[in-house]
C-alpha positions as CSV (number, residue, x, y, z in Angstrom):
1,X,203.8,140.1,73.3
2,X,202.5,143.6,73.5
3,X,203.4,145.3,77.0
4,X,199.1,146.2,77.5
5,X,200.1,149.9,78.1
6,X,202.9,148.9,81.0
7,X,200.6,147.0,83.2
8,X,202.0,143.8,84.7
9,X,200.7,140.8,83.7
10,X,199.4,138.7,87.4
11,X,197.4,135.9,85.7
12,X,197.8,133.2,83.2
13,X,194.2,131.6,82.2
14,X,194.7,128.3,79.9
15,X,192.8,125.8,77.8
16,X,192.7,122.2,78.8
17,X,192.5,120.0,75.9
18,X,195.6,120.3,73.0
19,X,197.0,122.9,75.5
20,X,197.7,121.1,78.7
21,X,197.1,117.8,78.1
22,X,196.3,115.2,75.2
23,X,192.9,113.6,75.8
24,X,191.9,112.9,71.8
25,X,192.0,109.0,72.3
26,X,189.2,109.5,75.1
27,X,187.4,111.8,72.9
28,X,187.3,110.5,69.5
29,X,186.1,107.1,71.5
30,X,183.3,109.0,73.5
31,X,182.4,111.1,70.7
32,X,181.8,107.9,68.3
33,X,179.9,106.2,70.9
34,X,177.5,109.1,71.2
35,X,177.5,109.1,67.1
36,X,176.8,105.2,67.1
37,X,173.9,105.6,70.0
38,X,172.7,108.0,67.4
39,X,172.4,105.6,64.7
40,X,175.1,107.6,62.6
41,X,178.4,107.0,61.1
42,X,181.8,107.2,63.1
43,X,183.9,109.9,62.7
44,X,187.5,109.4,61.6
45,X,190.3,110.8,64.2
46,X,191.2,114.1,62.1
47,X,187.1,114.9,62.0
48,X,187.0,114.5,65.5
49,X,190.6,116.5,66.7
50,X,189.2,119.5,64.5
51,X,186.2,120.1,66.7
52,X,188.3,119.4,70.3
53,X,187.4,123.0,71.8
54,X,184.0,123.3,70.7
55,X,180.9,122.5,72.7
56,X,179.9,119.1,72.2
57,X,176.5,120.8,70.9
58,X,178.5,122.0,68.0
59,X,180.7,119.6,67.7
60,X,177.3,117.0,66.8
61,X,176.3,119.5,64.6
62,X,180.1,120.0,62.6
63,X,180.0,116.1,62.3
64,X,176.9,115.0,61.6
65,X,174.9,118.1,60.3
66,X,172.4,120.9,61.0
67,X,169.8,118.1,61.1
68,X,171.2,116.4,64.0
69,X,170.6,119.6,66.8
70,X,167.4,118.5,68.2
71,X,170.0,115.1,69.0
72,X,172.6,117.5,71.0
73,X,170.8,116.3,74.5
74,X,171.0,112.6,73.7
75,X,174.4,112.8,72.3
76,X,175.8,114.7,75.5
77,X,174.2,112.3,77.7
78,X,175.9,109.3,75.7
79,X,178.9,111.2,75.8
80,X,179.1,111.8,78.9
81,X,178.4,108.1,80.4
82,X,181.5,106.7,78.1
83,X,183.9,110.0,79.2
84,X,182.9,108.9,82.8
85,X,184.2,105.3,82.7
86,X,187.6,106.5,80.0
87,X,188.4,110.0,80.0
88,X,190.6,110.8,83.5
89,X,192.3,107.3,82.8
90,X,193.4,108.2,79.0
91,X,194.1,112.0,79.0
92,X,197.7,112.3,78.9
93,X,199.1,116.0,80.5
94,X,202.0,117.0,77.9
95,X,205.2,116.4,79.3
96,X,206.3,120.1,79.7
97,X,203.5,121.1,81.3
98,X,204.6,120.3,85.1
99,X,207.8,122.0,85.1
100,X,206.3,125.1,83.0
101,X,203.3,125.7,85.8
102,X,206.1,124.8,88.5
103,X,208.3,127.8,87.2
104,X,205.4,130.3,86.7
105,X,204.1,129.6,90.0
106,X,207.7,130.2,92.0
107,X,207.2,133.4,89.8
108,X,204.4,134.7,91.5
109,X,201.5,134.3,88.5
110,X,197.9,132.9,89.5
111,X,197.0,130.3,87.1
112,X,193.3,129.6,86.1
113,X,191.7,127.5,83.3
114,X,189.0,128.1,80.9
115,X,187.7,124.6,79.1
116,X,184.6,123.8,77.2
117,X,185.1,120.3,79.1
118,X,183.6,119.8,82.5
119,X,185.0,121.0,85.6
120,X,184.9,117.6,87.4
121,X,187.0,115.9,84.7
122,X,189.7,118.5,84.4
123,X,190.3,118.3,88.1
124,X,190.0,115.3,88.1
125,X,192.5,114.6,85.7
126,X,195.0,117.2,87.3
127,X,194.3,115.9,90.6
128,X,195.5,112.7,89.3
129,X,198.7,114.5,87.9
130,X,199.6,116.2,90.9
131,X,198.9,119.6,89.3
132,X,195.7,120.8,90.5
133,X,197.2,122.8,92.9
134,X,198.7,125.0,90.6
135,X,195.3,126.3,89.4
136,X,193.3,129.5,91.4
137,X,190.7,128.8,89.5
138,X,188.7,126.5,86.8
139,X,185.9,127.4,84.7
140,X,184.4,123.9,82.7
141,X,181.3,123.7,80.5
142,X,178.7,123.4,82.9
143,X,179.4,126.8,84.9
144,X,178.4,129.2,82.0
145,X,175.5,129.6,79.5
146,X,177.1,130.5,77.0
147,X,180.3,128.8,75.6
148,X,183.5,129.5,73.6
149,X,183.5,132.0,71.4
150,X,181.6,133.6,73.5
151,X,183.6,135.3,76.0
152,X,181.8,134.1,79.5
153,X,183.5,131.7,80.2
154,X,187.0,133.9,80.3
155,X,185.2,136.7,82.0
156,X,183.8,134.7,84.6
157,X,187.3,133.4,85.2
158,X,188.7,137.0,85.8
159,X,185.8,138.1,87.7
160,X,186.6,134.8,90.2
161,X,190.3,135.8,90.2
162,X,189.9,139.5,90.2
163,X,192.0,140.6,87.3
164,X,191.5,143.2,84.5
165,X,191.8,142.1,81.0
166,X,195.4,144.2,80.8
167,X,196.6,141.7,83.9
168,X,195.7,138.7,81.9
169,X,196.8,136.5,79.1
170,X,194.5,133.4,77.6
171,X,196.5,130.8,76.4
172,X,194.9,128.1,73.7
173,X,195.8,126.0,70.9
174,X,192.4,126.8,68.6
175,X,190.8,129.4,66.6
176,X,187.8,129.3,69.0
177,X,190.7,130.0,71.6
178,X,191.8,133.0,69.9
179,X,188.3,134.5,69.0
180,X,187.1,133.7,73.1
181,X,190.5,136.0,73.6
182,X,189.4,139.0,71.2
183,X,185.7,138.8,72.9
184,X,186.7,139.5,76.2
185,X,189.6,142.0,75.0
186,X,192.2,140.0,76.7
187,X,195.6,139.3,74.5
188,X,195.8,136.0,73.3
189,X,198.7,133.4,73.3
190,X,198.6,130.2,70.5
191,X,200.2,127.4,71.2
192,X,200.6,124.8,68.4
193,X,200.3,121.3,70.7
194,X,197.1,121.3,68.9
195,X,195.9,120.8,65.4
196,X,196.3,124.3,64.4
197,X,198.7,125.0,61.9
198,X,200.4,128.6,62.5
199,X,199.4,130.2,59.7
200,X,195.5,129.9,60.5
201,X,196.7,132.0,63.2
202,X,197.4,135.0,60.9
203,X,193.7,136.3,61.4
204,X,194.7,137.7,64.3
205,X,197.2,140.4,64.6
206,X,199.6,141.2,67.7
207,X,199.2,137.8,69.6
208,X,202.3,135.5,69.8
209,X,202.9,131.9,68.8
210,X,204.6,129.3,70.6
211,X,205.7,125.7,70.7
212,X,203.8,125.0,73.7
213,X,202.9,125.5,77.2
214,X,207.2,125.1,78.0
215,X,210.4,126.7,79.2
216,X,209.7,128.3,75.9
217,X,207.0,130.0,77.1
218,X,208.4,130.4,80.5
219,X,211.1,132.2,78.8
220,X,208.5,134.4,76.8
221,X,206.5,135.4,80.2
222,X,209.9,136.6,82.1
223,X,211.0,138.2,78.9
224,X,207.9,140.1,79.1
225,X,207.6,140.4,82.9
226,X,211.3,140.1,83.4
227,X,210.6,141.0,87.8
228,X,207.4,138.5,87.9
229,X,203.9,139.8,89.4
230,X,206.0,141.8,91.5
């Protein structure tokens, strides 16, 4: 991790899906629903886990084709009604993950998330864990126009927790993770609970790698911060 000119790193803004928790059961069952409500072709499981992080928009369009864009509405909407009655009760929260946020928030960091998923479901699904109370702050799909690569959604997230890009690191398990990062100027930590093989990583220079969001990368924040937000 670079040291971002001496300034102390306060905040820690994460991903939701592949980062924090496992929700690709839910998915690739709500995204082939919407596919078969549009009269196409399921997707296999590998199809599907390769476009976790993109806007469901864009994820239609990865599957299924250019030709299927004017469908985004429809698909979202049939999405959306089988992630309703599935999603909270099948996403899994990686079993790291508690102890990690415990750690970092006896340390003094704030804690947000930035997710392409909805708002609603991720607390939902943390409230459920017993972790929502971890995060300062959530920003989900519906609260920006604009979604990853774009860098709204990140930059809304500091604006709500009032941190500069050198106080903060975005930690995600994608490409479209690592390019929302570079957007918004803010350095950018990969973790590999994903689908994302380290060396599609290379593309982008002085960020760090790690197992996952762990006493690993507990370790890596106090060796960078080694007196906390302090």
């Amino acid at each position: 991790m670079s040291d971002h000119d001496s300034v102390s790193l306060k905040t820690i803004i994460f991903d939701f899906d592949f980062t924090l928790a496992d929700s690709s059961i839910p998915i690739v069952e709500c995204v082939n629903y919407g596919l078969r409500g549009l009269g196409l072709p399921e997707a296999s499981s590998d199809e599907i886990g390769r476009t976790i992080g993109l806007h469901l928009s864009e994820a239609l369009v990865v599957l299924a084709g250019e030709e299927q864009q004017p469908n985004a509405d429809k698909f979202l909407a049939l999405f959306g009604d089988r992630a309703d009655q599935i999603m909270a009760d099948n996403t899994v929260i990686f079993p790291e993950v508690p102890e990690a946020l415990d750690d970092l928030k006896n340390r003094g960091y704030t804690m947000g998330i930035v997710s392409t998923k909805y708002r609603y479901r991720i607390e939902d699904i943390l409230g459920r864990a017993g972790l929502l109370r971890y995060f300062d702050n959530i920003v989900g799909g519906e609260d920006v126009d604009r979604h990853k690569p774009a860098p709204d959604s990140l930059l809304l997230a500091m604006e709500n927790l009032s941190v500069s890009r050198q106080e903060v690191i975005y930690v995600g398990d994608s490409i479209t993770d690592a390019k929302t990062a570079e957007a918004a100027e803010v350095e950018f930590v990969a973790v590999l609970s994903g689908t994302t093989s380290p060396k599609e990583f290379d593309a982008f220079p002085n960020m760090t790698v790690l197992a996952g969001v762990d006493q690993g990368f507990v370790r890596c924040i106090v060796e960078r911060n080694p007196n906390g937000t302090s």
